[in-house]
ZAMARGU-4260 file (C-alpha; in steps of 0.2 Angstrom, whole numbers, plus 5000, padded with zeros to 4 digits):
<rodrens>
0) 5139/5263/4959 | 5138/5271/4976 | 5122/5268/4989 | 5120/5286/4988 | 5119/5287/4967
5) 5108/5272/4968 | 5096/5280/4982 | 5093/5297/4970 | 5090/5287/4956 | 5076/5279/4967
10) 5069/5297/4971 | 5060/5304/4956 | 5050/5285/4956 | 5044/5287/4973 | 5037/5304/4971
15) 5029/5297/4953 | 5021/5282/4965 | 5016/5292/4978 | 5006/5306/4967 | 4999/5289/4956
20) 5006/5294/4941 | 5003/5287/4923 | 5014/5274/4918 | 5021/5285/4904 | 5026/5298/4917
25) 5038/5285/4923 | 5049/5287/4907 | 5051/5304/4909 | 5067/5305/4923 | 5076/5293/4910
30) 5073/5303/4896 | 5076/5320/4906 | 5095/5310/4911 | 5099/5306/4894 | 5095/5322/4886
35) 5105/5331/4899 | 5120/5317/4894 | 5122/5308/4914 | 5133/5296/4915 | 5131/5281/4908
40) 5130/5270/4929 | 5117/5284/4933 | 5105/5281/4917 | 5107/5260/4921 | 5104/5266/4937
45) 5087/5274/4934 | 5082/5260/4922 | 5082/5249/4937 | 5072/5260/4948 | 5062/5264/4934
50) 5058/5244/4932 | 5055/5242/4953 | 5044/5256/4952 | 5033/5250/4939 | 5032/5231/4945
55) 5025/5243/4964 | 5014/5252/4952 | 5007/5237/4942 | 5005/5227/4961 | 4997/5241/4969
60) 4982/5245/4956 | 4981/5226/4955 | 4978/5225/4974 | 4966/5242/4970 | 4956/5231/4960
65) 4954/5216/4968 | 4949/5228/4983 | 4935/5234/4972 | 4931/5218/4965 | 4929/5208/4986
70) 4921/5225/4990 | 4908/5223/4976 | 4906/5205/4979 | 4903/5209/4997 | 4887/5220/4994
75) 4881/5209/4982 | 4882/5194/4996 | 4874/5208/5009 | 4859/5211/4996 | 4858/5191/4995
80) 4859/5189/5017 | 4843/5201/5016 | 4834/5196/5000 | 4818/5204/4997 | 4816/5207/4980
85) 4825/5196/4967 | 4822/5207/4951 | 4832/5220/4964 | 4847/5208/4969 | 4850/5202/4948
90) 4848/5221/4942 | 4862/5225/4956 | 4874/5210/4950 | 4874/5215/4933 | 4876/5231/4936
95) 4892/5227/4945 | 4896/5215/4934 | 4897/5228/4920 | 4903/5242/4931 | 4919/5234/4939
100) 4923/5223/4919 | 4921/5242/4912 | 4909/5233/4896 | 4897/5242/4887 | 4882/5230/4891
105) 4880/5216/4901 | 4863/5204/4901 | 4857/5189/4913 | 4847/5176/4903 | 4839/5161/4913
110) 4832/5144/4906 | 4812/5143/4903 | 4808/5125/4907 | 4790/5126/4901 | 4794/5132/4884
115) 4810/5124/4882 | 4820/5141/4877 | 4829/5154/4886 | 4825/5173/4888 | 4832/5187/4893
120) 4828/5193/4911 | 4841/5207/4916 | 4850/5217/4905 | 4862/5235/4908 | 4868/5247/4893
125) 4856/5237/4880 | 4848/5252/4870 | 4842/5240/4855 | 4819/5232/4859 | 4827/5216/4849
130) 4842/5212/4860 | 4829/5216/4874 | 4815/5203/4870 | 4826/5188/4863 | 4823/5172/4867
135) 4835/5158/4862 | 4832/5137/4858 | 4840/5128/4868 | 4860/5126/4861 | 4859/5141/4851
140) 4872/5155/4851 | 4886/5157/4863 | 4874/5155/4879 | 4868/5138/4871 | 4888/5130/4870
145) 4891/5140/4891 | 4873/5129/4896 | 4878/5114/4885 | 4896/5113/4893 | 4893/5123/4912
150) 4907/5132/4907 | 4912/5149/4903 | 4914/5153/4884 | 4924/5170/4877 | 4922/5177/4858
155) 4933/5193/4853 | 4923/5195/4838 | 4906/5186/4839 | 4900/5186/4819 | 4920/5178/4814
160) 4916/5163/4829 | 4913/5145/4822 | 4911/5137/4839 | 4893/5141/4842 | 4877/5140/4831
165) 4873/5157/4822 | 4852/5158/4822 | 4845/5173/4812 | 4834/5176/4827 | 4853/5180/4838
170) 4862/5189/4826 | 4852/5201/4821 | 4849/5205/4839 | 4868/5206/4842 | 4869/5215/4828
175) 4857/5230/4831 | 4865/5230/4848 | 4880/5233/4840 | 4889/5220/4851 | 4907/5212/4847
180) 4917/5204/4860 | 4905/5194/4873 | 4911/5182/4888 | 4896/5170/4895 | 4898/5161/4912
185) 4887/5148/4918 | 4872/5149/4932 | 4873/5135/4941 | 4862/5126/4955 | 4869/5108/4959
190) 4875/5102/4943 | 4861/5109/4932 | 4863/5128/4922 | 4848/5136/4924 | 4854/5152/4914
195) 4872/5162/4910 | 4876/5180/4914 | 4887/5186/4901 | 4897/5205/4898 | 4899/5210/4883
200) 4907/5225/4872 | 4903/5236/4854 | 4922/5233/4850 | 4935/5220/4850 | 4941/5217/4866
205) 4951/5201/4874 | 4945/5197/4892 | 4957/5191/4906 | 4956/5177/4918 | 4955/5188/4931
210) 4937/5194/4924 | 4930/5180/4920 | 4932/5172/4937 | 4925/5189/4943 | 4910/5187/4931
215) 4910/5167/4939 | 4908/5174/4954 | 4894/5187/4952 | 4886/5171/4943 | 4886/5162/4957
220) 4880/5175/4968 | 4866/5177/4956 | 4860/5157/4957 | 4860/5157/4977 | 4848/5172/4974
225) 4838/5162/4963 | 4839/5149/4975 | 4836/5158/4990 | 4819/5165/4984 | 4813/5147/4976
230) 4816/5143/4995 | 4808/5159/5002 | 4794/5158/4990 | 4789/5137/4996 | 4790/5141/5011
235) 4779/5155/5011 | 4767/5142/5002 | 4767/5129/5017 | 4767/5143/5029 | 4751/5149/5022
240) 4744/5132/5020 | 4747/5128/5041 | 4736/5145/5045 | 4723/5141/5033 | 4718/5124/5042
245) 4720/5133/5059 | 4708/5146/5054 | 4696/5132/5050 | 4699/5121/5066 | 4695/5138/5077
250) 4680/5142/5067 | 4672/5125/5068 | 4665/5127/5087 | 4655/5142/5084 | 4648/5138/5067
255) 4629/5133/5076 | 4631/5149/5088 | 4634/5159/5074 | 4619/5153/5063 | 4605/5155/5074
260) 4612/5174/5079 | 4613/5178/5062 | 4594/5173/5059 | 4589/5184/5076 | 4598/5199/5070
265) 4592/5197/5051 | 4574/5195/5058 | 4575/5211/5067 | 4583/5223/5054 | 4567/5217/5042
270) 4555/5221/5058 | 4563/5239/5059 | 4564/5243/5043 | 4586/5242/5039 | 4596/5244/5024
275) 4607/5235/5013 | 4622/5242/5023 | 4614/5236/5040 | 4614/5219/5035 | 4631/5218/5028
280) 4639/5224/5044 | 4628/5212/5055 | 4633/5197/5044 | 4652/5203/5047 | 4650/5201/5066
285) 4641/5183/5066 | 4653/5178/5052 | 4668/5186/5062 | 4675/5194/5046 | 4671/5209/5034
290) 4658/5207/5023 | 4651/5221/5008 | 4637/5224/4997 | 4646/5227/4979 | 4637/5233/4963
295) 4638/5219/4947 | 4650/5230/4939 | 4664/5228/4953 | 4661/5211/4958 | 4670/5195/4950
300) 4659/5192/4935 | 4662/5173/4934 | 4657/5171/4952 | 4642/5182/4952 | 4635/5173/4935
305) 4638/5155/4945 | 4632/5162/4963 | 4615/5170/4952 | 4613/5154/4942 | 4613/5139/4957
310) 4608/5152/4972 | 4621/5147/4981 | 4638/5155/4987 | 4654/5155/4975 | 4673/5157/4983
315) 4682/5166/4973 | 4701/5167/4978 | 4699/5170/4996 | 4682/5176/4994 | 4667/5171/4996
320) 4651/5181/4983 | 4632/5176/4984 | 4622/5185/4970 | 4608/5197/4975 | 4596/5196/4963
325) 4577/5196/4961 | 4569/5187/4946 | 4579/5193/4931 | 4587/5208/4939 | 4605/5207/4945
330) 4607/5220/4959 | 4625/5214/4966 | 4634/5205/4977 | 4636/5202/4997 | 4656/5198/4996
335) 4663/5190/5013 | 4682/5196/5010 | 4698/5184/5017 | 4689/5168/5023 | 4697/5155/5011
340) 4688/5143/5021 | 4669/5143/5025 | 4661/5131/5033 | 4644/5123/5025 | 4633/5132/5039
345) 4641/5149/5035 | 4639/5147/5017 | 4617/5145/5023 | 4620/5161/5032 | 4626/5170/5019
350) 4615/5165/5005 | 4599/5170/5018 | 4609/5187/5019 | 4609/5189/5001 | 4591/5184/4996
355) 4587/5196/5015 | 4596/5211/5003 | 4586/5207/4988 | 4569/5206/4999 | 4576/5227/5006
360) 4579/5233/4991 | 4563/5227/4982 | 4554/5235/4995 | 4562/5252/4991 | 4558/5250/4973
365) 4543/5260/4970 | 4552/5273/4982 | 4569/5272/4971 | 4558/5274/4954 | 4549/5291/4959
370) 4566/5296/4966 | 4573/5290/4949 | 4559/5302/4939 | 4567/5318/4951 | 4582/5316/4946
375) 4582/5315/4926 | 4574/5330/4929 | 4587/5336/4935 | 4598/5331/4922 | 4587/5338/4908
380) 4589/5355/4917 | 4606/5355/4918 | 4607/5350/4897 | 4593/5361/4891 | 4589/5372/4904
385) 4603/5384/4902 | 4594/5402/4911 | 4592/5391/4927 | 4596/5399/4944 | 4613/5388/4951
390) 4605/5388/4969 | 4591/5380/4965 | 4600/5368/4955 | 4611/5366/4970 | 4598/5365/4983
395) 4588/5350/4972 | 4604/5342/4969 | 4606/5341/4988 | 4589/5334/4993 | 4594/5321/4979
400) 4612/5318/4989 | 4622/5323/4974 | 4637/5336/4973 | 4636/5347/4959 | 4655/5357/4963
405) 4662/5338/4961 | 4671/5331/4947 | 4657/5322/4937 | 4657/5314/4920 | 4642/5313/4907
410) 4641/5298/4899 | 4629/5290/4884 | 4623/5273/4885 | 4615/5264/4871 | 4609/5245/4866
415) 4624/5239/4856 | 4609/5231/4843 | 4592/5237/4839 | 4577/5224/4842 | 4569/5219/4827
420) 4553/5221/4835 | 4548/5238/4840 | 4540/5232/4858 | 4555/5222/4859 | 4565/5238/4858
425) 4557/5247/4867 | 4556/5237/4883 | 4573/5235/4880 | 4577/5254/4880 | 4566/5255/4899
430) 4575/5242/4905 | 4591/5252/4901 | 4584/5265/4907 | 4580/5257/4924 | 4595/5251/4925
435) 4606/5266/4922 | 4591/5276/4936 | 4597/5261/4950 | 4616/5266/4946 | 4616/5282/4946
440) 4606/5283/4962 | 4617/5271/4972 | 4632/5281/4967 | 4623/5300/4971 | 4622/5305/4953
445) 4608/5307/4939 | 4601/5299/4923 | 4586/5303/4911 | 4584/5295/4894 | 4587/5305/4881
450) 4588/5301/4860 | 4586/5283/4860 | 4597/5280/4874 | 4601/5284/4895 | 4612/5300/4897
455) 4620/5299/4915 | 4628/5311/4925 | 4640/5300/4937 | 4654/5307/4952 | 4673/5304/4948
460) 4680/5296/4965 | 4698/5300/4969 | 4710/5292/4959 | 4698/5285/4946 | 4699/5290/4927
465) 4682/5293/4914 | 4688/5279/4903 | 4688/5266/4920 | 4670/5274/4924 | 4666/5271/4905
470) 4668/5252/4906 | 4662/5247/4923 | 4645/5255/4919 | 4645/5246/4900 | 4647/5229/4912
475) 4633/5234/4924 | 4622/5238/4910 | 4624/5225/4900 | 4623/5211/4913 | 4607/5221/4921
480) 4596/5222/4903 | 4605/5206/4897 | 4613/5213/4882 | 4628/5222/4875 | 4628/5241/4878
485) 4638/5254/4871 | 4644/5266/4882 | 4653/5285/4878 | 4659/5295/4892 | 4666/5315/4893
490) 4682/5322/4900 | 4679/5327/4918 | 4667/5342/4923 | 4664/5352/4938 | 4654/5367/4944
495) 4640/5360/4935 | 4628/5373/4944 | 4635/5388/4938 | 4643/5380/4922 | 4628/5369/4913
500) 4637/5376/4895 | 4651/5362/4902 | 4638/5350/4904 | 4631/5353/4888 | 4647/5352/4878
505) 4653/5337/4888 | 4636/5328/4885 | 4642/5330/4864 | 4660/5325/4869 | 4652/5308/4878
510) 4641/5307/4861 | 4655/5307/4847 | 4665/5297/4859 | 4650/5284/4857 | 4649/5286/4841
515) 4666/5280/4838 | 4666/5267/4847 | 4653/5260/4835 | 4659/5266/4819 | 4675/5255/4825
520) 4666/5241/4828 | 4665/5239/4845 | 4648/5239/4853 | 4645/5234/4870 | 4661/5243/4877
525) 4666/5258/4886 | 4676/5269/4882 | 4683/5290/4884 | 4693/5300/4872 | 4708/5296/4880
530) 4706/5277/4874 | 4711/5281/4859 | 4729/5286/4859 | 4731/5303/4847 | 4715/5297/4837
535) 4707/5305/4854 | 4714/5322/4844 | 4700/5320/4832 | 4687/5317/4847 | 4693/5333/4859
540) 4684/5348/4852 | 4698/5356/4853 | 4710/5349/4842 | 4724/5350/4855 | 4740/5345/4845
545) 4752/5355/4857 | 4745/5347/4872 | 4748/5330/4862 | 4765/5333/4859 | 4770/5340/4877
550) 4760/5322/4885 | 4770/5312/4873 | 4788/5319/4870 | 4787/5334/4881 | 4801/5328/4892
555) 4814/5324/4879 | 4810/5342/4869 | 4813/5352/4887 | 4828/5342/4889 | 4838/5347/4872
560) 4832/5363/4876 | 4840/5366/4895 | 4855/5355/4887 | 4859/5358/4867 | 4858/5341/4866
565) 4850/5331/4850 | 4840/5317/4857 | 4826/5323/4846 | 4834/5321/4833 | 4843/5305/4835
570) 4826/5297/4840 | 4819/5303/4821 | 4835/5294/4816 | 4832/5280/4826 | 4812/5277/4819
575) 4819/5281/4802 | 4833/5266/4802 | 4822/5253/4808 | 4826/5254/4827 | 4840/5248/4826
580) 4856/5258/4834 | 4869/5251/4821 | 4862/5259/4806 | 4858/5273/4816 | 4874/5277/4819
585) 4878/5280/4801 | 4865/5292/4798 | 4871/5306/4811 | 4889/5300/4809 | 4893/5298/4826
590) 4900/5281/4835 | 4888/5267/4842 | 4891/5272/4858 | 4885/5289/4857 | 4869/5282/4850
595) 4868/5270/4866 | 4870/5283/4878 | 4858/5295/4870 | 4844/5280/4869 | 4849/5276/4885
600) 4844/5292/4891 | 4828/5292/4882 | 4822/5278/4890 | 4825/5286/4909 | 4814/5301/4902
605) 4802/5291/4894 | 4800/5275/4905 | 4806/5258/4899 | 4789/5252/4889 | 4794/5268/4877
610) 4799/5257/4863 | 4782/5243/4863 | 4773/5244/4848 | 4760/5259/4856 | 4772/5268/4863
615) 4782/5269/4847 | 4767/5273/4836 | 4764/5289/4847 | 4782/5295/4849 | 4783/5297/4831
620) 4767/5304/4829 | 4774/5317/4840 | 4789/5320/4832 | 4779/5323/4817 | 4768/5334/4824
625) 4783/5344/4832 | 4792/5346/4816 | 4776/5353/4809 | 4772/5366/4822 | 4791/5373/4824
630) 4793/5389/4817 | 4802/5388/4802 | 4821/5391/4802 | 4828/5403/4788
</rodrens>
């Protein structure tokens, strides 16, 4: 055969090679000659090229992937050089891991030396809450034999493999995952396993060596992470340990000097009549750091009950709090923030500060309590009063420094228990009442008793919710009158002025709210409608199921409709079959995987807690309520 007939045999290969044909394109220019009945040396002739160029092909997309492969180990090495966050370096491993094995799932689990098992801690493609929250004795299933013998371990089909021991717990797991073929490779630190990264498939599937060294070497990027940040984590431990005892030896020298300035200043904000916030802020010079006055409700109620009880200071983290409190009324707390060491002296200072604050704000009582009588007033005028001209309302509210166009919420306080005794009782109910007046002053809004109980009228900050509100004034109550108090609150209301219907109706929300609180059983707490999941649909007067719906599944409904896709529908199926993909499978009569993408996509709409217990319960609520209120299809 000539050069020349060997050479255009070659030809039609090299133009396959260079567009990166199929493999099966390659038979093509055989075929094409035999149809057209070449000779015989021209069809051996193309077998041979045809051979060459395939053995190219096959070395070339094996250099492609080992090029992938370095490239992915590279970034996974770069994360690892700049480690800030480990949860973020072991999510982008197995993420890689799964991406360049082209698996279905892939999960890292590590070893839990305080309760002797192992759980999962990273997991990719996983669709099934089970598979998700397992967590494996020790020498149990394919991860126990890869920890027992450090070394890799490979199923094709995981319920047909003797090797390991099967657990109940695992396989049913595995099995509403819907895995089959799974490869495990050890995470090693020194000669210990501390965990295994495995990959895994819903079908049969036989690994190669090349992978499973891949999957070795992700693993053992994964345990110099985990190493790395044990490091980072001591050494941020020491670190902070060496500034603590410098902050102590610089502070020691001016403990005296500090003590006799702080009596002088104390001494003269007394003499001119200061407040609470003037001593604060001259404690936080002689004291060189920051010190506040905080009400009972938002201080550290373990510390404030010790600080109260011995009349001393009480660190708390790196905090120091000393109760202010005169006889058996608890007012606060002076809290000196970020000193995690105080020296003896200090501690003297700031007890003096404390009972200086309590001295202040006794002299203001008699003040505070005509003040106290203005304002329920105020409030009954704004319940009952509904003919009231808003700018007088406005202009009384002002002298009293409250906001009437600010979000407020009513809330309706009661003794968790009635007294036996009728004076019992009914101290009990003024000193409810004097408590709520004192908290609804310091925080510029109102309170008035009212059936039995306090009704108060309190400002919503920024970035606070009514049920928060709800349960910080059910703690300052109940520790100010020394006994459990119920606490109800309203939805937010403004323009209270020019609105007072609003006050009145959210006044009856804050009741019912109240109400069921203590037809559940749970006196003494605080709570909003909110609290209670889609039993708050019974509280809201206006029975607002489309509202309900839109909170809960709203996302997943707009997205069938912009896509024609079903995922409402295959999250019914899911509920129905018992969460569990595998079976859900069955009843739309699709393929596992399709199930898996379509959860998958659930849970990036939904957030990754949509399938907790909670969650759950109000998702199918939803549905329900969605199937309900679609128009009926004929």
């Amino acid at each position: 055969m000539s050069r020349d007939h060997a050479k255009s045999a070659e030809t039609p290969f090299l133009e396959l090679l260079a567009r990166g044909a199929s493999a099966d394109a390659y038979e093509q220019p055989v075929l094409l000659a035999r149809a057209e009945g070449g000779p015989a040396d021209r069809i051996d002739a193309l077998e041979r090229a045809k051979r060459l160029a395939l053995g190219v092909r096959s070395e070339l997309e094996g250099r492609r992937r080992r090029e992938a492969e370095l490239s992915a180990l590279f970034e996974t090495a770069h994360d690892l050089a700049g480690l800030r966050d480990l949860d973020a370096v072991l999510r982008a491993i197995v993420q890689r891991a799964r991406s360049l094995l082209g698996t279905d799932v892939a999960y890292l689990s590590l070893n839990d030396p305080e309760r002797g098992d192992t759980y999962m801690r990273v997991t990719e493609g996983s669709v099934a809450a089970r598979f998700q929250q397992l967590r494996l004795g020790m020498g149990e299933g394919l991860g126990g034999l890869v920890a027992q013998t450090a070394r890799p371990y490979v199923t094709d089909d995981y319920f047909k493999d003797a090797r390991f021991q099967h657990t109940g717990t695992i396989d049913a797991g595995v099995r509403d995952e819907g895995l089959v073929a799974i490869l495990g490779v050890p995470l090693m630190l020194g000669h210990h396993v501390i965990g295994v990264l495995f990959a895994a498939d819903r079908r049969a599937r036989v690994f190669e060596r090349e992978q499973i060294a891949l999957l070795g070497s992700f693993a053992a990027l994964a345990s110099a992470a985990i190493d790395t940040a044990n490091l980072l984590a001591e050494t941020r431990s020491a670190l902070a340990g060496l500034e603590r005892a410098n902050e102590i030896i610089r502070d020691r020298s001016g403990v005296i000097e500090r003590a006799s300035d702080v009596h002088d200043r104390l001494a003269e904000l007394v003499l001119r009549g200061g407040g609470v916030h003037d001593v604060a802020a001259a404690v936080s010079q002689v004291l060189d750091g920051t010190v506040e006055f905080t009400e009972a409700a938002a201080a550290p109620e373990y510390a404030l009950e010790a600080s109260r009880a011995d009349g001393h200071v009480v660190r708390h983290k790196d905090d120091w709090i000393a109760a202010v409190a005169a006889g058996d009324e608890l007012f606060g707390a002076l809290v000196l923030r970020g000193h995690p060491g105080l020296d003896p002296v200090d501690q003297l200072t700031l007890e003096r500060a404390a009972m200086v604050t309590s001295l202040l704000l006794l002299a203001r009582r008699s003040a505070a309590e005509a003040e106290q009588r203005v304002r329920g007033e105020l409030l009954d005028d704004l319940l009952d009063a509904r003919d009231r001209d808003p700018r007088l309302l406005d202009d009384r509210a002002r002298r009293l420094h409250a906001d009437l166009s600010a979000a407020h919420v009513v809330l309706v306080a009661r003794l968790a228990a009635a007294e036996a005794d009728a004076d019992q009782e009914a101290d009990a109910r003024r000193r409810l009442w004097a408590a709520a007046s004192h908290l609804a002053a310091t925080r510029h809004g109102l309170a008035a008793a009212r059936d039995g109980g306090t009704v108060l009228l309190l400002p919503l900050e920024d970035g606070d919710e009514a049920t928060d509100l709800a349960r910080r004034t059910a703690r300052h109550l109940g520790r100010a009158v020394h006994e459990a108090v119920t606490v109800g609150a309203s939805a937010p209301v403004r323009d209270l002025a020019s609105r007072p219907d609003a006050v009145a109706a959210a006044h009856t929300e804050a009741g019912r709210c109240l109400d069921t609180l203590r037809l559940l059983g749970r006196r003494g707490e605080g709570a909003a409608a909110e609290d209670f999941g889609f039993l708050g649909l019974l509280l809201a007067g206006d029975q607002n199921v489309p509202g309900f719906v839109e909170r809960t599944i709203g996302q997943v409904v707009a997205y069938d409709e912009r896509r024609g896709t079903e995922l409402v529908r295959t999250l019914d199926a899911y509920f129905a079959c018992g969460m569990s993909p595998a079976r859900t499978k069955e009843t739309l009569h699709v393929h596992v995987n399709t199930v898996a993408q379509r959860l998958e996509r659930v849970g990036r709409l939904l957030g990754d807690d949509w399938q907790s217990p909670e969650r759950a319960l109000e998702i199918q609520l939803a549905l329900r309520l969605h199937r309900l209120s679609a128009p009926a299809r004929h």
